[in-house]
PDB file of N, CA, C and O in Angstrom:
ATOM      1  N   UNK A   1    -121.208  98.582  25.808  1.00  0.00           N
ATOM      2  CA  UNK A   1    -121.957  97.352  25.797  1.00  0.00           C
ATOM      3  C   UNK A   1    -121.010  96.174  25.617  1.00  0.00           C
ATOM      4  O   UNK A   1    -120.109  96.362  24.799  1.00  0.00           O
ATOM      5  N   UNK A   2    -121.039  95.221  26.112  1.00  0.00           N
ATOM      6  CA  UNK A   2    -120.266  93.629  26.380  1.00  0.00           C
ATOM      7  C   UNK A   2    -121.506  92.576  26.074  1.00  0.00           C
ATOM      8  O   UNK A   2    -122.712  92.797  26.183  1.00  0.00           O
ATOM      9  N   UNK A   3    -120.939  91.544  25.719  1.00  0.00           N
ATOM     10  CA  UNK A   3    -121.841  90.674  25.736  1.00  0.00           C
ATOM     11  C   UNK A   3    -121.120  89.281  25.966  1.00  0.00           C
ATOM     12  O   UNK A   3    -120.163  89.123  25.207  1.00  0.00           O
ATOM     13  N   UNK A   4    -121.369  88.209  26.866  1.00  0.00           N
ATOM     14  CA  UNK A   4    -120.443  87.211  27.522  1.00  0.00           C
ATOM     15  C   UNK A   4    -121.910  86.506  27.255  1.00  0.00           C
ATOM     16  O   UNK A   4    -123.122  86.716  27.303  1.00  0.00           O
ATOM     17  N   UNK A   5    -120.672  85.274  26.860  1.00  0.00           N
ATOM     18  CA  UNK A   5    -121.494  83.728  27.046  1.00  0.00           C
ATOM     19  C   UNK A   5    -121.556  83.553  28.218  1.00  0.00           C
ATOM     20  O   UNK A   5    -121.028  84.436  28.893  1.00  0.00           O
ATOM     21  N   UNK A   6    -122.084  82.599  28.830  1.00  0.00           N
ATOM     22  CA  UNK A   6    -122.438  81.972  30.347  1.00  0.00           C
ATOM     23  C   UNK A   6    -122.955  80.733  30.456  1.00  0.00           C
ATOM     24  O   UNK A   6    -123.855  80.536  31.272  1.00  0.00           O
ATOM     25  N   UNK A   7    -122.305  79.362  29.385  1.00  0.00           N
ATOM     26  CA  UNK A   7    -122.454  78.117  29.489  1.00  0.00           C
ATOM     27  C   UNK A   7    -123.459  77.708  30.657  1.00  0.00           C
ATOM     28  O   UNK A   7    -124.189  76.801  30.258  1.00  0.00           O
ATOM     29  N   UNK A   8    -123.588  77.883  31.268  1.00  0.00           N
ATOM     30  CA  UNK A   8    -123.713  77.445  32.473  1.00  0.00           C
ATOM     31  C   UNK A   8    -125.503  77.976  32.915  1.00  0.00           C
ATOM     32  O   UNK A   8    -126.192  77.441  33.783  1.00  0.00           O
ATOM     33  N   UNK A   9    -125.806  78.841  32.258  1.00  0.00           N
ATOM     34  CA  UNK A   9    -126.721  79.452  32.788  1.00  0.00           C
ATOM     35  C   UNK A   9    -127.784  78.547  32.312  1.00  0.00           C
ATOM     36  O   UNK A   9    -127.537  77.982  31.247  1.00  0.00           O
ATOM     37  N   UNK A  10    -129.084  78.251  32.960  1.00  0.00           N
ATOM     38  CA  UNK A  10    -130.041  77.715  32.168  1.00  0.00           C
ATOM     39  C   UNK A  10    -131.636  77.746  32.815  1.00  0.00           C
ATOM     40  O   UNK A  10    -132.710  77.371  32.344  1.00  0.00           O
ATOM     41  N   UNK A  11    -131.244  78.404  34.177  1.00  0.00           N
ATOM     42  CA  UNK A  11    -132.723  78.613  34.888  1.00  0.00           C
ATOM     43  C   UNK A  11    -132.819  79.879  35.249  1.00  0.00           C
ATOM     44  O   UNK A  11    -131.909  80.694  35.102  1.00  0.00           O
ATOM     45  N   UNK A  12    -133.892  80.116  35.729  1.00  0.00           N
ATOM     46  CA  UNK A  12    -134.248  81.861  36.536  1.00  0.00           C
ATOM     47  C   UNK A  12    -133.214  81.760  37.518  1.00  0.00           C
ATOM     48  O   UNK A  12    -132.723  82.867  37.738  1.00  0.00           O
ATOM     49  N   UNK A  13    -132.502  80.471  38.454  1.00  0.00           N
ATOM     50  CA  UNK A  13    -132.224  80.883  39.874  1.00  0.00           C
ATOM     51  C   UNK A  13    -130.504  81.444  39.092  1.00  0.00           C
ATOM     52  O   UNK A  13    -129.714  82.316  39.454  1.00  0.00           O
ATOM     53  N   UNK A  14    -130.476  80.497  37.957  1.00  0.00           N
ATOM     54  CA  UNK A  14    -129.133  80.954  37.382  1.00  0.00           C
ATOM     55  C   UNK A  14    -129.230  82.732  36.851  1.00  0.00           C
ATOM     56  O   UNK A  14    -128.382  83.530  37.251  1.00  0.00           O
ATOM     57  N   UNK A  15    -130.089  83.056  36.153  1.00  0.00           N
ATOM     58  CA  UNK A  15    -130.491  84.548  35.938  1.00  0.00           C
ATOM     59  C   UNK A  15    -130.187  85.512  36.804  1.00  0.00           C
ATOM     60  O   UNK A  15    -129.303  86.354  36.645  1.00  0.00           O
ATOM     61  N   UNK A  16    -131.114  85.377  37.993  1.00  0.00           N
ATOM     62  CA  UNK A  16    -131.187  85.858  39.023  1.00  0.00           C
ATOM     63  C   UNK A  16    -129.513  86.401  39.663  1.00  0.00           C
ATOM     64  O   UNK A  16    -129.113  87.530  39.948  1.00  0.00           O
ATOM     65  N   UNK A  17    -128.965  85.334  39.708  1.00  0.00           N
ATOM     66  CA  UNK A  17    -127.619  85.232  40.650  1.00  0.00           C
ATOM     67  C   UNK A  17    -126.976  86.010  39.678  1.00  0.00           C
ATOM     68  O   UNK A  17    -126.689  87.148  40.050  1.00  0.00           O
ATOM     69  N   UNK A  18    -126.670  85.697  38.520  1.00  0.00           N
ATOM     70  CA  UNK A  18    -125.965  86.609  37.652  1.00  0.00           C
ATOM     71  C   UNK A  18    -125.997  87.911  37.626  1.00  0.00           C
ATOM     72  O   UNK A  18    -125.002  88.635  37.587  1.00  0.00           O
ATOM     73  N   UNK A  19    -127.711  88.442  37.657  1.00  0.00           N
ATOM     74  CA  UNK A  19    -128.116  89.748  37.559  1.00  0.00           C
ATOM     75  C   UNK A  19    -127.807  90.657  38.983  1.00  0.00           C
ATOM     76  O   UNK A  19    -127.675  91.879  38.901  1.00  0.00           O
ATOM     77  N   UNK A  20    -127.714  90.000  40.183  1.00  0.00           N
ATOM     78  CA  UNK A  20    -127.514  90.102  40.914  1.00  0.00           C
ATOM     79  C   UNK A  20    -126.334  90.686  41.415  1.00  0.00           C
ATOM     80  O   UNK A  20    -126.256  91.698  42.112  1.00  0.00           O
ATOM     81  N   UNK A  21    -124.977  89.618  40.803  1.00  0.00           N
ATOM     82  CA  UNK A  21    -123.918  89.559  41.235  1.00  0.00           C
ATOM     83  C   UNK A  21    -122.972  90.950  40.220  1.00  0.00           C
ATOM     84  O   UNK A  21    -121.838  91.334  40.507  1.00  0.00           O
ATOM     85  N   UNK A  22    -123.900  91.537  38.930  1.00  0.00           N
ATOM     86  CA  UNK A  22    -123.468  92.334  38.080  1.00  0.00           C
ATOM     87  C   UNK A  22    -124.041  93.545  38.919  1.00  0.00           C
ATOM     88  O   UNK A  22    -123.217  94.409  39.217  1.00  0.00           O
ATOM     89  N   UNK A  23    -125.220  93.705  39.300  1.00  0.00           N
ATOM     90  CA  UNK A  23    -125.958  94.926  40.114  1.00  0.00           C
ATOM     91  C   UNK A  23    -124.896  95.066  41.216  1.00  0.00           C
ATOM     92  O   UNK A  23    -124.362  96.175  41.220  1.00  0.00           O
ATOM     93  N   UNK A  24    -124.517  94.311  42.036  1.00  0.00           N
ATOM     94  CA  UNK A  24    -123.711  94.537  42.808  1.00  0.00           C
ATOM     95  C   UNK A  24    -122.284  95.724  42.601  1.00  0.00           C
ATOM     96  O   UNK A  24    -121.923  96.755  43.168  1.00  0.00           O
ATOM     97  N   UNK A  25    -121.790  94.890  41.476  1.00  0.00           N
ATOM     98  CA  UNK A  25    -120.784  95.780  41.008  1.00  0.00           C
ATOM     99  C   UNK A  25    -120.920  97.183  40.521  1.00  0.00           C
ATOM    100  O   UNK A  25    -120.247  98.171  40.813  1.00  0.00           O
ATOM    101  N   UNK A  26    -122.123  97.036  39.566  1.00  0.00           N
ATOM    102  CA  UNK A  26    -122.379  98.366  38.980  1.00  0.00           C
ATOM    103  C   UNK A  26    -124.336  97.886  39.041  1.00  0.00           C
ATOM    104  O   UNK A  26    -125.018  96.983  38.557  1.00  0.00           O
ATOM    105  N   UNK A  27    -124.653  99.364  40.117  1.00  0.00           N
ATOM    106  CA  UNK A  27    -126.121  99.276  40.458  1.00  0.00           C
ATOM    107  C   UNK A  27    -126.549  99.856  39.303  1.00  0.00           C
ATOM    108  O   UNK A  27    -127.779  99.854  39.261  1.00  0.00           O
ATOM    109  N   UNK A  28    -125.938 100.453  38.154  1.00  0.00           N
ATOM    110  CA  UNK A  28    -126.312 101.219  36.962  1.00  0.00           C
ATOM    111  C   UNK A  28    -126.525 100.609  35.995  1.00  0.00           C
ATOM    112  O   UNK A  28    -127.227 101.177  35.158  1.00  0.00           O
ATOM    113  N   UNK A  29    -126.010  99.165  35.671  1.00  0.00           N
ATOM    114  CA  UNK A  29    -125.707  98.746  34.665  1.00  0.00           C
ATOM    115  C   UNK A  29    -127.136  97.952  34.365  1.00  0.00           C
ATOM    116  O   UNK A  29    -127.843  97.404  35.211  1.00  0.00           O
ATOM    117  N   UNK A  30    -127.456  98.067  32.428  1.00  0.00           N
ATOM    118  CA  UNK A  30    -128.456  97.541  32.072  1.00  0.00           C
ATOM    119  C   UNK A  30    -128.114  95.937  31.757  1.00  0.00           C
ATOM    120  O   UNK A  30    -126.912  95.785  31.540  1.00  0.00           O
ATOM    121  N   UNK A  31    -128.831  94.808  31.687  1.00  0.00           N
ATOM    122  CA  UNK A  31    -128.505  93.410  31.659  1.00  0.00           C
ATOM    123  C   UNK A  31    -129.710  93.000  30.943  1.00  0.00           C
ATOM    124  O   UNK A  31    -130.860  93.091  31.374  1.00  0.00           O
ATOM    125  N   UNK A  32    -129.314  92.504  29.723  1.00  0.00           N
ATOM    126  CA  UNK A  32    -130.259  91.801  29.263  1.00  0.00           C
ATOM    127  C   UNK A  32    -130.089  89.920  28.947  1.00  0.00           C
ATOM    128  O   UNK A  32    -128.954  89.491  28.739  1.00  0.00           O
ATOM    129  N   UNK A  33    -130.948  89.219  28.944  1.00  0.00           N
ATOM    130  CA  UNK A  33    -130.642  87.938  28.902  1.00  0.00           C
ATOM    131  C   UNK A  33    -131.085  87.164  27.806  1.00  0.00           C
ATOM    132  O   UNK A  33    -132.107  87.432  27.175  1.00  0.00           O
ATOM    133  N   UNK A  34    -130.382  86.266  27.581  1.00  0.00           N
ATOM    134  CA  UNK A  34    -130.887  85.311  25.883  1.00  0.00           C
ATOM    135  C   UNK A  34    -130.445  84.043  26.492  1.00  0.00           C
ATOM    136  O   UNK A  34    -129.441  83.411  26.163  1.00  0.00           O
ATOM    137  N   UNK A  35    -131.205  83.765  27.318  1.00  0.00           N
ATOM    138  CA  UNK A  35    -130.951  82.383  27.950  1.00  0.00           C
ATOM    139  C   UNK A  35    -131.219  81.237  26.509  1.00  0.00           C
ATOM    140  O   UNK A  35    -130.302  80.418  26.459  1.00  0.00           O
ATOM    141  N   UNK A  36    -132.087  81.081  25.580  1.00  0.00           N
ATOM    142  CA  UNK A  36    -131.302  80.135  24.716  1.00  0.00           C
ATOM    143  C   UNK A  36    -130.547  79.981  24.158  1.00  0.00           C
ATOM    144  O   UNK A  36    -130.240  78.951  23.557  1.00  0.00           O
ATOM    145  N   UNK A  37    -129.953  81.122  24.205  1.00  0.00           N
ATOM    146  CA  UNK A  37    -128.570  80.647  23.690  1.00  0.00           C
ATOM    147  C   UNK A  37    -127.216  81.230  24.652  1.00  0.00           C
ATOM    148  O   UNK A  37    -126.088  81.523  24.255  1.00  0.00           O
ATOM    149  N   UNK A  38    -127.778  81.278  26.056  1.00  0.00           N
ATOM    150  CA  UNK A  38    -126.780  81.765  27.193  1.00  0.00           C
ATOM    151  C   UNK A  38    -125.727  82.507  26.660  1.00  0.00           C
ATOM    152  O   UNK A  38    -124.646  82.140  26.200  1.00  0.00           O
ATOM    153  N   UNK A  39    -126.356  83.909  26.835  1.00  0.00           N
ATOM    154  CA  UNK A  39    -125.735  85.382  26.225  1.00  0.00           C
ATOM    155  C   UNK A  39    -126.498  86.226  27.503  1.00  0.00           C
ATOM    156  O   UNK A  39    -127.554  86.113  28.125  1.00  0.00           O
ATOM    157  N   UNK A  40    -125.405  87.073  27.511  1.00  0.00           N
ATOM    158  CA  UNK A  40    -125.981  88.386  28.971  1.00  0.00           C
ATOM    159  C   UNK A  40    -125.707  89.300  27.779  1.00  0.00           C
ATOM    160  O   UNK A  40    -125.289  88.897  26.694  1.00  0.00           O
ATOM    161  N   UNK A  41    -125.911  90.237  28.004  1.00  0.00           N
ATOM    162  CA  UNK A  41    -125.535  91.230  27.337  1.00  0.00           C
ATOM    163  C   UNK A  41    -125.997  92.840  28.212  1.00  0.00           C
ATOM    164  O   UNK A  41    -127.030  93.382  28.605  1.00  0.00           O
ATOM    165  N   UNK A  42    -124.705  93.090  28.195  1.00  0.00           N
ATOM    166  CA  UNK A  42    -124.419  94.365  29.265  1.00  0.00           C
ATOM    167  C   UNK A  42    -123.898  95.589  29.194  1.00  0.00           C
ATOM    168  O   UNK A  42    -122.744  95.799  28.822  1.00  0.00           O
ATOM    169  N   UNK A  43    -124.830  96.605  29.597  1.00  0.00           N
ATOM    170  CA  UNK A  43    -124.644  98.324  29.505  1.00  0.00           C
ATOM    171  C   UNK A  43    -123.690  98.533  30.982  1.00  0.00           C
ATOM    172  O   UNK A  43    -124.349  98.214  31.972  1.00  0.00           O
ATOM    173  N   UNK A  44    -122.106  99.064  31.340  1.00  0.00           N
ATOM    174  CA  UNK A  44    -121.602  98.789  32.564  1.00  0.00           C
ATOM    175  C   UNK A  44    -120.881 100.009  32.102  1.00  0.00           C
ATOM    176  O   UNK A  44    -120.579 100.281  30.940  1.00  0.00           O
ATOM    177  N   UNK A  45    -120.622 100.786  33.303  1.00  0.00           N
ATOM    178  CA  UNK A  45    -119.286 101.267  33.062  1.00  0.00           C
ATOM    179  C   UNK A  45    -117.827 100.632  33.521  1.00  0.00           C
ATOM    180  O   UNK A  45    -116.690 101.063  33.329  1.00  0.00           O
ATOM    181  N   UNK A  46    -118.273  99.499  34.170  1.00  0.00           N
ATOM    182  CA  UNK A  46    -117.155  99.012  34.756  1.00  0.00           C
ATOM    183  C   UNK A  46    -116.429  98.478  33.927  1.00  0.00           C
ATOM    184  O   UNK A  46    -116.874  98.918  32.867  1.00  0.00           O
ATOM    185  N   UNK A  47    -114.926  97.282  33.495  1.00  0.00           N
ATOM    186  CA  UNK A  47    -114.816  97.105  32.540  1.00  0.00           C
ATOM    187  C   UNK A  47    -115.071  95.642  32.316  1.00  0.00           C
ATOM    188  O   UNK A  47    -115.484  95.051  33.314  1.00  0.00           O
ATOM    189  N   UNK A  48    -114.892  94.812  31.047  1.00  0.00           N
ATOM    190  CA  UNK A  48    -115.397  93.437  30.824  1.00  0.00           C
ATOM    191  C   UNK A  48    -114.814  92.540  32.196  1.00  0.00           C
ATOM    192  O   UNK A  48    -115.288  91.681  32.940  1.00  0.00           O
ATOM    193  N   UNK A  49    -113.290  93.384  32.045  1.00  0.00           N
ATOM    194  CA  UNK A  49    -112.866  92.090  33.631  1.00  0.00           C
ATOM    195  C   UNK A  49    -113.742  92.149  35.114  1.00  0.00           C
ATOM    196  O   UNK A  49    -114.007  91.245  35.907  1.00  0.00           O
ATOM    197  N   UNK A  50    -114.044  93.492  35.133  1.00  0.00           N
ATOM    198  CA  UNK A  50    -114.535  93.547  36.315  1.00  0.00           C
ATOM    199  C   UNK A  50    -116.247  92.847  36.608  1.00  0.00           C
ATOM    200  O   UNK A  50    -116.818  92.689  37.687  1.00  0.00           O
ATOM    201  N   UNK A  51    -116.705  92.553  35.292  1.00  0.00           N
ATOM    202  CA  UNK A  51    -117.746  92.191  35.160  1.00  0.00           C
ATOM    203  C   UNK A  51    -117.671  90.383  35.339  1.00  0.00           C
ATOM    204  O   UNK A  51    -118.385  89.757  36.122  1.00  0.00           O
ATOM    205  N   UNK A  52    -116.928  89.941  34.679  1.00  0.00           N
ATOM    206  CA  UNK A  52    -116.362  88.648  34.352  1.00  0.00           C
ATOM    207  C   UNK A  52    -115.936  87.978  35.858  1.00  0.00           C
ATOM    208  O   UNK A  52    -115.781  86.778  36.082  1.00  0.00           O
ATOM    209  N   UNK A  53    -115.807  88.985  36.730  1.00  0.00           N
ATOM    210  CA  UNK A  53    -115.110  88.674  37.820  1.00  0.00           C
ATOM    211  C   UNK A  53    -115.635  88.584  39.057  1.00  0.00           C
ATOM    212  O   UNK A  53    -115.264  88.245  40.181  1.00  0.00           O
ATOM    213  N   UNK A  54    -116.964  89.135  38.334  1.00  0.00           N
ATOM    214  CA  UNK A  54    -118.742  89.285  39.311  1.00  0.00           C
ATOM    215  C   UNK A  54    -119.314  88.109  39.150  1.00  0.00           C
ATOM    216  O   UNK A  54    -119.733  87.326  40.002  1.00  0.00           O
ATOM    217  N   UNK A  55    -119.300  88.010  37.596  1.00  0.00           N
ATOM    218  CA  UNK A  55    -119.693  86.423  37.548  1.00  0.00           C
ATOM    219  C   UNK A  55    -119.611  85.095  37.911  1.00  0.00           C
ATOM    220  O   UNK A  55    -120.346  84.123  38.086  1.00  0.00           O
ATOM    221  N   UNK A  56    -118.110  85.500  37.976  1.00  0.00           N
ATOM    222  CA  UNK A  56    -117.234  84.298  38.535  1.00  0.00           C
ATOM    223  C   UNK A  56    -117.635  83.946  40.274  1.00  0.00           C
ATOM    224  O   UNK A  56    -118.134  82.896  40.679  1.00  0.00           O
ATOM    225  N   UNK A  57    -117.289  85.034  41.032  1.00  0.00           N
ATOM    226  CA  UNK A  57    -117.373  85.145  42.084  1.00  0.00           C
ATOM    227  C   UNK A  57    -119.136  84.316  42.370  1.00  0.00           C
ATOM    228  O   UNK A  57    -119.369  83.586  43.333  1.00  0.00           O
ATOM    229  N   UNK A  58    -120.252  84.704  41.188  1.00  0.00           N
ATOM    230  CA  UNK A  58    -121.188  84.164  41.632  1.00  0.00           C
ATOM    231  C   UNK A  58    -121.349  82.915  41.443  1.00  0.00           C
ATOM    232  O   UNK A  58    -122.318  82.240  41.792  1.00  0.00           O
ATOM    233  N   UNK A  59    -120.123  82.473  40.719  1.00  0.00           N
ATOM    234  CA  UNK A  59    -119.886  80.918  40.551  1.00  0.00           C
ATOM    235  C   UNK A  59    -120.540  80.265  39.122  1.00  0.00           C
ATOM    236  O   UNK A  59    -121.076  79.163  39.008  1.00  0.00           O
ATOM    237  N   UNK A  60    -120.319  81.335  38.025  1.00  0.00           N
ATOM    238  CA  UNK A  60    -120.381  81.432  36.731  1.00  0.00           C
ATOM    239  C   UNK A  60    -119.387  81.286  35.874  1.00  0.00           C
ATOM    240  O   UNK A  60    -118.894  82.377  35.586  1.00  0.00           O
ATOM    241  N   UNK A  61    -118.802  80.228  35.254  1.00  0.00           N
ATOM    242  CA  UNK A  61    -117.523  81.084  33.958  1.00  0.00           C
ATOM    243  C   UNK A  61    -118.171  82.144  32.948  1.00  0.00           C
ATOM    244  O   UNK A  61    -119.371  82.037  32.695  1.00  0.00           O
ATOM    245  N   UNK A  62    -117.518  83.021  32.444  1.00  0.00           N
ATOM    246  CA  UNK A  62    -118.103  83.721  31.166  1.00  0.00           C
ATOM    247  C   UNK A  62    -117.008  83.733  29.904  1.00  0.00           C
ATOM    248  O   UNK A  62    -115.784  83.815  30.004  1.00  0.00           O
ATOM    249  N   UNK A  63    -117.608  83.653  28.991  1.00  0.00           N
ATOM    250  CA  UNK A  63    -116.355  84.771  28.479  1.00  0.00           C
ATOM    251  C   UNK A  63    -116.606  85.545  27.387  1.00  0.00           C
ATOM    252  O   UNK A  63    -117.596  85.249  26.717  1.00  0.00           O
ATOM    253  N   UNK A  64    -116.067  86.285  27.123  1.00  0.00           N
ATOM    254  CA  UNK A  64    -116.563  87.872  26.571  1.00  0.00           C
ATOM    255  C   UNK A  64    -116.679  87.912  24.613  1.00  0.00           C
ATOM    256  O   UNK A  64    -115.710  87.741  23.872  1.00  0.00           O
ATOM    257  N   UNK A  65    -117.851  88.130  24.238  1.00  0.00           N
ATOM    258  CA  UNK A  65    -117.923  87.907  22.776  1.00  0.00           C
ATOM    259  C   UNK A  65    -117.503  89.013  22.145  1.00  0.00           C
ATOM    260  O   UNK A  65    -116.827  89.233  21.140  1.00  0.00           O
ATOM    261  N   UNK A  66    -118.182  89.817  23.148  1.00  0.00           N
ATOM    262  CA  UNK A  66    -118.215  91.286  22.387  1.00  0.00           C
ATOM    263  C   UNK A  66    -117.939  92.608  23.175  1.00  0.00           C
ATOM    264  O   UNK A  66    -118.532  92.666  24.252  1.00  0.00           O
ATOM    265  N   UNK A  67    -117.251  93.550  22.892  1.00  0.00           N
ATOM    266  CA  UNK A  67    -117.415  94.801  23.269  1.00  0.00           C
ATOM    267  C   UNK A  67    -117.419  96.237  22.731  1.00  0.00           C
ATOM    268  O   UNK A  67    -116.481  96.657  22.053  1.00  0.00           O
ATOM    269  N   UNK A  68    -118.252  96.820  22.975  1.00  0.00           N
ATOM    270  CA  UNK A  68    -117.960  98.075  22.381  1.00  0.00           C
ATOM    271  C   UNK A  68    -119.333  98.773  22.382  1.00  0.00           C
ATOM    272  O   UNK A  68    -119.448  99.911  21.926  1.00  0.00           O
TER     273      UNK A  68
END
């Protein structure tokens, strides 16, 4: 489990793209969201970079609070 801030996030279309752009990488991975206080928080096997790097690509910064 990871959990990344995501400044940036603040609507469904922002949700969406995120959840999206993480499914992509890993179709397995669980995603949960705390949009008030823009937190993802993620079940992946992939690792935090590769996740971080999904985000990005969807035109998100993140960066990583937690893992383990």
């Amino acid at each position: 489990m990871m959990k990344f801030s995501i400044p940036d996030m603040s609507c469904g279309h922002c949700k969406a793209a995120i959840g999206d752009a993480v499914k992509k990488t890993d179709g397995s991975a669980q995603i949960e969201f705390d949009m008030e206080n823009r937190v993802v928080t993620i079940s992946s096997v992939k690792t935090p970079g590769e996740i971080a790097q999904a985000v990005k690509e969807a035109g998100y910064g993140s960066e990583l609070l937690q893992q383990g």
